[in-house]
C-alpha angles and dihedrals in degrees: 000000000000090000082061096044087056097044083052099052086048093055101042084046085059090051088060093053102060129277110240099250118181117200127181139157138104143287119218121184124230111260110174110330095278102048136057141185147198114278112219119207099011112160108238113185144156113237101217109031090037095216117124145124149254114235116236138220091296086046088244122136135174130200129179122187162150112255143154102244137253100053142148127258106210116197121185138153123185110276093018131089119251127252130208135185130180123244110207100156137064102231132105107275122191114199140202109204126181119192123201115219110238099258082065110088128199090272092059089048093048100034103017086226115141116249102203099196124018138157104245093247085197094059118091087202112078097259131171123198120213111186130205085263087062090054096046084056082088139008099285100176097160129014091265093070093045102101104048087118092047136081112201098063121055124203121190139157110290092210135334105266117029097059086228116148135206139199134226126191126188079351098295125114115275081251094082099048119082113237117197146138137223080004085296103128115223141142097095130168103315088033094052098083104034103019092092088072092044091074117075112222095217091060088062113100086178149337134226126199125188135203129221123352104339130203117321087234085079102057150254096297119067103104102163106005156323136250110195120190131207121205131220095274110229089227084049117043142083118285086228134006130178135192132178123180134177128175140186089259088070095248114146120194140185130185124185129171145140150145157250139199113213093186150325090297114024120047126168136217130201125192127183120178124181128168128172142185124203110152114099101228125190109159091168100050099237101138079251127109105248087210125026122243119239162154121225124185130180135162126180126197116191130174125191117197113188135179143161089280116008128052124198136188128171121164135166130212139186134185130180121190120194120184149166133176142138120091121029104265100020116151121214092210105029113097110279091219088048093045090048083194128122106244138167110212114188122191127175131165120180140182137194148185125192134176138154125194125200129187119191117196115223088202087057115034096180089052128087144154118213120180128189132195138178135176121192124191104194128181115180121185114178128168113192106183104294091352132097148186129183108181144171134194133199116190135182128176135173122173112187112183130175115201129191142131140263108233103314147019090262088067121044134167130212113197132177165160130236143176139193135192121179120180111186129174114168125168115200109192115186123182099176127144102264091037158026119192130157112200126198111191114177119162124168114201127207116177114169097181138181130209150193130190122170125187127198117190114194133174091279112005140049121203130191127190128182151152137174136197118218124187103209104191102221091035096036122209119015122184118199120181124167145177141211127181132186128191131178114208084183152357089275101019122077137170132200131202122187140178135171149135131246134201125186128168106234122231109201103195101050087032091064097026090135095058084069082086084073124076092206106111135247130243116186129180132235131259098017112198130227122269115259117181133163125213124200118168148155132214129185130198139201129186110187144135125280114174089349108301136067129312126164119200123196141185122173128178123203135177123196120195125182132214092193135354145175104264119208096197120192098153103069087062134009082202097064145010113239120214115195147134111281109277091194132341146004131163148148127219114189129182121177136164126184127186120203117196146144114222099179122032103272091004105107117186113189116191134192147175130178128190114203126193103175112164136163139182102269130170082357097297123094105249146162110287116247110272103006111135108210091208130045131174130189136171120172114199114198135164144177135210127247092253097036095238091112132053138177146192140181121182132186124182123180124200117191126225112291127193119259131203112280106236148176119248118213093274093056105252112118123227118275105190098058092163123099123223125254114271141221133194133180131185143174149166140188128216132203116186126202129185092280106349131057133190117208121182120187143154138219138220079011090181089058103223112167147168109263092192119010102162125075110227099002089171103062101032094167080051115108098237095052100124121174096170098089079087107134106141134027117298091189100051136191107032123186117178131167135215146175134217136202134183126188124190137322 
């Protein structure tokens, strides 16, 4: 009997030191709901005995170990979600494991069926996921037409007579909200007024927005959100695609790229856009081109190395703009004094060279450096009547981060290194007739910065926590901390709280490029200061059922206060626009819902509405900020036929009624109504599929409301009261426009 006593310690004793377990298989990632493929590089670990592997090239691993059992097999690759699966016995045990990428919610997993826009449930930041199904939902031929079917970000004319767009998130100017891809900031000053055309819709596999501060890896300047591209990637694309486009408006368009792998561990992606516009088009009967005309180029090269342990991009990527409008007949290259003719000639010619490094440890699975660089070369040359500006922009960026965990998986740190350089000349010369000013406005940046971010996942919640210190070297020492908390009440309700600062150095001329299409003059003050906001706001989700299937439900609430901000003031004056640092207060204050359901099987209705409240201190008084709408709604109807061969979509957005800038018309009086009416704007498209080719055919602004005289004093555009900037809705009108895809191979 003691013999047994003693045989049963020994072998409870060899229970608490761990069992030899060996575990092997192989991990695949999601594609499009039918096909899979082998995941390279997936972590596959055990929690407890913290012993795994790193899949290879064929997506297989093998770990043998010594663990207390049970324990959790944790699988996880980056852009996918994780998978975990308990190991309670000691044998031998082969898996098959498939991962979903993050824009893949729990319907397409159960259903495989494609959810085109979605909020990351696993992100404790308030990010919404638009996929390449979501773009193709309209025409979506540059990044500036990419969220008619969204209603966070709002995308408008910039003037009435250059065709350049902005942006507004959560109603504040696309300035203070962070563009990258592939979490590569860029779009910076030059950029800022005619970048969003510089983009092609079809190279763009998804977009993120995200609402409020951010993460400090980003940067300093995200102040009320970020919008992150991702590329077409070269080991993931089609072998060859093809797009062709036309519209009414007399805008032609073509898209090719494609790829090839050169190997198993090197593949390749090229990408060539062009557009052009050649029709005259006044619609209004102004003597001005409702649309300017224009010809647009761009050509990307990337290239992606992998390996077991190291990862390598590098890409290149060139644009040129040319553009002329204004007066009917104006030449961009004919001399101004012998056309006689009011004209606006844009020319912008960008290149631009990308690239990111990783390096994995085998020694330490849960480790890893990535590093991230980008140089821009920018010239911008823009006329606006009897204004000019002749600019050119030198940018250098390097991000190094090292990322790990504390102990365990539960608790992990990102650290970095980044480095900024910003060399900027720009010459505004204005020969209008109240002034003539020639401005010469250089400024050279150089911002070495440090930062910290540290991440703690628990049962129901997530916390991150982060700050970063920059040295700008004309605006010293910046310290940027910010927070972001998840918290799940239950299985299918969530809710978000953030917080941060943002920092951002103005520039005043490409800031206000579109108020070039006035002849008031501008007075800026000196020593403008640099923008500091800060950002705090909650979000709440609800996934439940509504007739039987899926439907998500969101509301989400953000304030933005600023310390200091670049004022365009055009209430103080209707002589002049007055350019200076914040002298009060300025603030946003955004609400938005939005409810996603299918009523019927195949039939989605996604609903919105935003409430905007954006005011500064102006003229000396605190007031509404310039086109802003208080109100917006917004419902998007698509379905899908039983076989997938149809598709189609119907969008409204209504935008209420936003103030507008009080001036004097040519005979002195000032404008008295200086609100806008409240727009509408439908738009749909319908979709056809073939086997490897599709037709769509859509329309915009399909109710055709219009502005019938959006410039002040058209007939007198050297006069000192021409003003094209009261711009808030189309001038053109009802577009329809037609297209065709095809898609060969992968």
């Amino acid at each position: 009997m003691k013999n047994i006593l003693v045989l049963f310690a020994v072998f409870l004793g060899a229970l608490a030191f761990g069992q030899k377990i060996s575990i092997q298989g192989t991990v695949e990632s999601y594609i499009d709901g039918k096909t899979t493929e082998p995941l390279f590089g997936a972590e596959v670990f055990l929690k407890n005995a913290k012993e795994g592997d790193i899949t290879g090239e064929k997506g297989s691993f093998s770990i043998k170990a010594e663990a207390n059992l049970p324990d959790t097999l944790i699988i996880r690759a980056s852009g996918y979600y994780a998978d975990t699966a308990i190991i309670a016995k000691p044998e031998s045990v082969n898996f098959k494991i498939t991962l979903y990428p993050e824009f893949v919610t729990e319907e397409v997993i159960i259903k495989a069926k494609r959810d085109n826009s979605n909020v990351l449930r696993l992100d404790p930041r308030n990010v919404e996921n638009l996929t390449q199904g979501e773009l193709r939902k309209a025409a979506c031929c540059n990044l500036s037409e990419s969220f008619e079917t969204n209603a966070t970000v709002d995308v408008s004319l910039a003037d009435g007579v250059s065709g350049s767009k902005r942006i507004q998130m959560m109603g504040l100017n696309g300035r203070y909200t962070q563009l990258q891809f592939e979490n590569i900031p860029f779009m910076h000053n030059l950029d800022q007024a005619f970048g969003l055309t510089s983009v092609p819709g079809t190279w763009i596999s998804s977009i993120q927005i995200t609402k409020g501060a951010g993460s400090v890896t980003n940067g300093y300047e995200s102040m009320a959100g970020l919008i992150n591209l991702e590329y077409m990637k070269p080991d993931n694309m089609e072998r060859m695609f093809v797009n062709g486009y036309g519209s009414i408006q007399g805008r032609a368009e073509l898209n090719v790229h494609g790829s090839k792998k050169i190997n198993d561990k090197l593949s390749t992606a090229y990408f060539v856009h062009g557009n052009t516009i050649q029709a005259e088009s006044d619609r209004n009967n102004d003597g001005f081109r409702d649309i300017p005309l224009s010809e647009n180029i761009i050509v990307m090269n990337r290239w992606k190395y992998a390996t077991e342990l190291f990862r390598g991009q590098i890409g290149v990527k060139a644009s040129h703009l040319d553009q002329k409008g204004g007066e009917l007949g104006y030449e961009r290259y004919t001399n101004q004094n012998e056309q006689g003719l009011y004209g606006v000639g844009i020319r912008n010619t960008n290149v631009e060279l990308f690239g990111k490094t990783g390096f994995l440890f085998k020694e330490d699975l849960f480790s890893s450096i990535g590093i991230v660089y980008y140089m821009k070369y920018n010239e911008l040359n823009t006329v606006f009547g009897n204004r000019k500006l002749d600019a050119t922009e030198k940018r250098g960026y390097v991000n190094a981060m090292y990322e790990t965990i504390l102990g365990n998986t539960n608790h992990k740190l990102k650290s970095g290194l980044s480095f900024v350089y910003d060399d900027l000349e720009q010459l505004m010369d204005d020969q209008l007739p109240n002034d003539t000013t020639l401005r010469q406005f250089n400024r050279t940046e150089i911002v070495p910065g440090i930062f910290s971010e540290y991440t703690y996942t628990g049962t129901r919640s997530i916390l991150v926590l982060g700050a970063r210190a920059d040295y700008h070297n004309l605006y010293d020492f910046q310290f940027t901390p910010r927070a972001n908390y998840k918290y799940d009440l239950t299985e299918r309700m969530d809710v978000r709280l953030t917080a941060g600062r943002g920092f951002r150095v103005s520039n005043y001329v490409t800031d206000n490029l579109s108020l070039m299409a006035t002849n008031l003059p501008w007075i800026v003050d000196d020593n403008i200061n640099p923008e500091v906001s800060w950002n705090f706001g909650a979000s709440w989700l609800w996934d439940f059922k509504l007739f039987d299937r899926k439907a998500t439900w969101t509301a989400d609430f953000y304030h933005t206060m600023f310390e200091n901000q670049l004022v365009v003031d055009r209430d103080e004056s209707s002589d002049y626009i007055r350019m200076r640092n914040l002298d009060g207060e300025s603030f946003s204050n955004v609400f938005q819902t939005d409810i996603k359901f299918e009523p019927l099987q195949r039939f989605e209705v996604k609903a919105a509405y935003k409430w905007l409240d954006v005011k500064s201190t102006m003229g000396g008084e605190l007031k509404t900020v310039l086109m802003v709408p208080t109100h917006r709604g917004f419902v998007n109807l698509a379905y899908e036929s039983r076989n997938s061969r149809w598709m189609y979509d119907l969008t409204l957005s209504v935008f209420g009624a936003q103030r507008l800038a009080q001036v004097t018309r040519p005979d002195g009086t000032l404008t008295e109504n200086n609100m806008s009416e409240v727009v509408p704007m439908l738009s749909g498209q319908i979709t056809h599929k073939f086997k490897r080719f599709e037709v769509y055919v859509g329309g915009e602004n399909l109710l055709d409301y219009r502005l019938e005289n959006p410039i002040i004093d058209a007939e007198n555009p050297f006069g000192e009261r021409f003003d094209a900037t009261r711009v808030y809705a189309s001038i053109f009108g009802v577009n329809v426009y037609g297209g065709f895809r095809i898609s060969i191979g992968e």
